[in-house]
N, C-alpha and C positions, 0 to 999 in steps of 0.2 A: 870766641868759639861760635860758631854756625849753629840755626836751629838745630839743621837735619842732624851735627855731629853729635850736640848733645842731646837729641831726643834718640839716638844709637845706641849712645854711652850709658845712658837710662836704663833702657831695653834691656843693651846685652849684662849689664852688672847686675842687675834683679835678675833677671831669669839664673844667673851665676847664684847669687847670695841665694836664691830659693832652693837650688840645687844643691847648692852645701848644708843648708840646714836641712833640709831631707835627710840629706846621706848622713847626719848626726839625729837624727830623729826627732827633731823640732818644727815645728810650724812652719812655712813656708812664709809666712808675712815675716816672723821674726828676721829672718836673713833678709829680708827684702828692706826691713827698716835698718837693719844694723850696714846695711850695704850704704843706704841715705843717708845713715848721719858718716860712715867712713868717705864716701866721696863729696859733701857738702862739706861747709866753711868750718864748720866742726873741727876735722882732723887732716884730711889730704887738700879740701879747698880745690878738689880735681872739678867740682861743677861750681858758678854761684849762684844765689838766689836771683831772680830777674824777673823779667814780665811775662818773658817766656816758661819759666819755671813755672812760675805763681797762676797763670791760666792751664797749661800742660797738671799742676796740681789739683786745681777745681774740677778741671773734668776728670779727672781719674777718682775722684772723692762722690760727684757725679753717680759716675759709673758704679762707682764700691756700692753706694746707698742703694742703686737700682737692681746689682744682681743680687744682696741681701734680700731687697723687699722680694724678689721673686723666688728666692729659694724657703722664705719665710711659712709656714702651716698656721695660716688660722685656729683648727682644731687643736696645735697644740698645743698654741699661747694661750687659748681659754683654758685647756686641761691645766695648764701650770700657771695661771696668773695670779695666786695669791702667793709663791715664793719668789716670781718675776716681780711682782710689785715689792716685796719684803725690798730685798734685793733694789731695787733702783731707788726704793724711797731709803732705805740705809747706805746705799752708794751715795747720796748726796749729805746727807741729814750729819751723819757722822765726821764726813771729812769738816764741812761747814762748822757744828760744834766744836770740835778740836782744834780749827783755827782759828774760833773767837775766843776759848780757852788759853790757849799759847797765848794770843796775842794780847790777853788783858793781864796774865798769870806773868808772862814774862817780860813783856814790853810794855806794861803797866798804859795801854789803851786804853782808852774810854769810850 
């Protein structure tokens, strides 16, 4: 398959999957990921991973980080940076404990 068809196929199936998780009242990224894993090697195998994939990926991640950082408010993060910190240092702290837990508890690791 051609760049151009599957950077199309791309396109049109996300803008598709965001529109249906709309019209169910879910997030728009949701249907946009659930759209990636139905047309990747996953389930339908309608795209494959490639080189053009894999850069066409980087820049859209890129992108994602950049319109964040600009929709991001200074003012807010400091108003709220001791439950953003709770919260990120317990997003890591926890999973990590629990799978050195599992992993000695169950699989008898060292």
């Amino acid at each position: 398959m051609n760049y151009l068809l599957q950077l199309v196929l791309i396109l049109v199936l996300t803008k598709l999957g965001a529109h249906l998780a709309n019209r169910f009242k879910l997030p728009t990224v949701i249907g946009e990921l659930l759209v990636g894993v139905l047309a990747g090697p996953a389930v339908f195998h309608i795209l494959t991973y490639g080189t053009f994939i894999h850069y066409f990926a980087e820049i859209g991640v890129i992108i994602l980080m950049f319109i964040a950082g600009l929709e991001g408010d200074l003012k807010q993060l400091f108003h709220y940076w001791k439950p953003a910190l709770t919260v990120a240092t317990l997003g890591v702290i926890f999973p990590t404990a629990s799978a050195v837990l599992l992993c000695v508890g169950m699989f008898d690791f060292s």
